[in-house]
C-alpha positions in Angstrom: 121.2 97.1 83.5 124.1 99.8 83.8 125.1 98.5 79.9 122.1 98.8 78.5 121.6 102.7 78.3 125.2 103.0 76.9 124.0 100.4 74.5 121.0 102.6 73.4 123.0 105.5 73.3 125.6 104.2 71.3 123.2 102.3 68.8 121.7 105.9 68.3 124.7 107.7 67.7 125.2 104.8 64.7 122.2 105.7 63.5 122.7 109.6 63.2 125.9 109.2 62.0 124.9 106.6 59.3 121.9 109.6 58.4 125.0 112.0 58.3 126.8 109.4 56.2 123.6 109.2 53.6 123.3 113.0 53.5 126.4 113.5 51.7 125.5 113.5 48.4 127.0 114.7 45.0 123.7 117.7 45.0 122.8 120.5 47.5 119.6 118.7 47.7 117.8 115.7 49.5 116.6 113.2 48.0 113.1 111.0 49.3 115.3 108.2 50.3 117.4 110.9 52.1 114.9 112.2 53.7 113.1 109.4 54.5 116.8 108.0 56.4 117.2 111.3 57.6 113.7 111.1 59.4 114.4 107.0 60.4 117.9 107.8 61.9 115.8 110.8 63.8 113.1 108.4 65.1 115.7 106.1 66.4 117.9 108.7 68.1 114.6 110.0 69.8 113.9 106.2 70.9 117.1 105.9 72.0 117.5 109.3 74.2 113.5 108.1 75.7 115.0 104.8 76.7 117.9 106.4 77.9 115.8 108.7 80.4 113.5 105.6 81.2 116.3 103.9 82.4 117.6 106.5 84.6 114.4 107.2 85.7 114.4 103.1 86.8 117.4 103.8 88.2 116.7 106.6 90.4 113.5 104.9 92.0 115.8 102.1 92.4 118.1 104.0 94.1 115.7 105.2 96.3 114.1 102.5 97.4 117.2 100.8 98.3 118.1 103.7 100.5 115.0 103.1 101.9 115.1 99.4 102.3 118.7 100.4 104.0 117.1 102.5 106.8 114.3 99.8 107.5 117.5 97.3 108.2 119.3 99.7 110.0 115.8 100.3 112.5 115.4 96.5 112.9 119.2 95.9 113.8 118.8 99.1 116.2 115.4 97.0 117.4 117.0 93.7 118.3 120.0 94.8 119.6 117.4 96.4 122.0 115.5 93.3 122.7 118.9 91.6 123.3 119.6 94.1 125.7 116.8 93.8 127.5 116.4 90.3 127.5 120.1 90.4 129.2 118.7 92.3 132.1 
């Protein structure tokens, strides 16, 4: 899961570079086809910096609910080391 947001990020940095790429042209203008790349390559950058957050966004709830899973083990071992105790009296 950690590759796959560098994966998006890199694929969209393709994309705007291959935009860049087909923007360079012999006139000052745009053509359609330009434009229309132009607009594609920004579509997929936007998907890819959405993905991106989403992911991070996973990964923070993930983050916090094994923090949270970690506390709950921590409270049961503090539990039955109790019970072991007292079982030993």
């Amino acid at each position: 899961m950690a590759k796959m947001p560098k994966t998006v990020l890199n694929w969209g940095l393709v994309f705007v570079v291959a935009g860049f790429i087909s923007l360079a042209g012999c006139t000052k203008h745009a053509n359609e086809e330009q434009l229309s790349a132009l607009a594609q390559t920004e579509q997929a950058a936007n998907a890819a910096e959405k993905a991106l957050a989403d992911c991070e966004s996973d990964q923070s709830g993930l983050n916090s609910k094994l923090s949270q899973k970690k506390r709950d083990l921590k409270r049961a071992k503090d539990e039955m080391a109790a019970v072991k105790g007292r079982l030993g009296q």
